[in-house]
N, C-alpha and C positions, 0 to 999 in steps of 0.2 A: 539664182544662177550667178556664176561667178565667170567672167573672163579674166583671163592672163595672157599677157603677150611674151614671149620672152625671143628678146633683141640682141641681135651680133652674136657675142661670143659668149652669153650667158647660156649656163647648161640648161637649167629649166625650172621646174615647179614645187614648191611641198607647201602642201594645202590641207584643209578637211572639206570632205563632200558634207553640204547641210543634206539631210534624208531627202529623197527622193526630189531632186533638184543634182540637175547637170552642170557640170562645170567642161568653159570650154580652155585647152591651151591652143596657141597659135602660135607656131615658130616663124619666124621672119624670113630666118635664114635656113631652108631644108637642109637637115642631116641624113645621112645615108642611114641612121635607124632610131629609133625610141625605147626607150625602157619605162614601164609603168609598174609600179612598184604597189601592191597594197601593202601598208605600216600596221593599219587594227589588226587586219584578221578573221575580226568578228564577223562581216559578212560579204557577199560577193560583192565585188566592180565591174558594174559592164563598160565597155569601150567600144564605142565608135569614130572610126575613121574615114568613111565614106563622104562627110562632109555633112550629115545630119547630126541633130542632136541624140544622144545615148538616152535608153529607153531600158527599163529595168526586165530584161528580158528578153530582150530583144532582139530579132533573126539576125538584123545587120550587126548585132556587137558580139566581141571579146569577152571574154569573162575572167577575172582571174575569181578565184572560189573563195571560199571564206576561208583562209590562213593568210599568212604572212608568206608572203609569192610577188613573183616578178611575170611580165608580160616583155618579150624583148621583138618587137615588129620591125620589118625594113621598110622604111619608106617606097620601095615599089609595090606594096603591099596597100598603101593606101589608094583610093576610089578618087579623091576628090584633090586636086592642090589648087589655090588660088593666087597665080600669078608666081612669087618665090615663096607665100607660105603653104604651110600644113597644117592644120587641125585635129586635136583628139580631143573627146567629147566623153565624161566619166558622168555616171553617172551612179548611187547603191539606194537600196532601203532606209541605210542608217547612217549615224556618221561615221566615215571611215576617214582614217588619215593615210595622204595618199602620195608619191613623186613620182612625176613626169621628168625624165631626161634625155639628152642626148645621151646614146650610146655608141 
């Protein structure tokens, strides 16, 4: 599992998911929405934003499918905020390469 914080005025993330292992991002600063970007393709990303860890299949997640696709959510859409941040929680199968941003 990998955490990332991203502070002030930095837009956000570009990672790879290791297989079946969640990565968490934490904004510091809530933006009015997120874009989750899948880069491989090769296979889906679940997203959770409820404030639980993403789960490969899971009720509570998101999913962008196995292409190269965008997820764009408004933060009123998320479940969980702690204090001024937000959390999104990725998690796939295999390694995908993936960015988290402000939108």
């Amino acid at each position: 599992m990998a955490d990332h914080i991203v502070a002030g005025s930095d837009v956000g993330v570009h990672a790879t998911l290791a297989p079946d292992t969640a990565d968490t991002i934490t904004y510091e600063h809530v933006p009015s929405s997120v874009e989750i970007l899948n880069r491989t393709g090769s296979d889906a990303i679940y997203v959770a934003v409820d404030g639980s860890d993403a789960t490969v299949g899971g009720a509570n997640c998101h999913v962008l499918p196995a292409a190269i696709c965008a997820l764009k959510l408004a933060v009123t859409q998320f479940g969980t905020r702690t204090g001024e941040a937000i959390h999104v929680s990725l998690i796939s199968e295999s390694a995908e390469d993936y960015s988290v941003s402000r939108a």
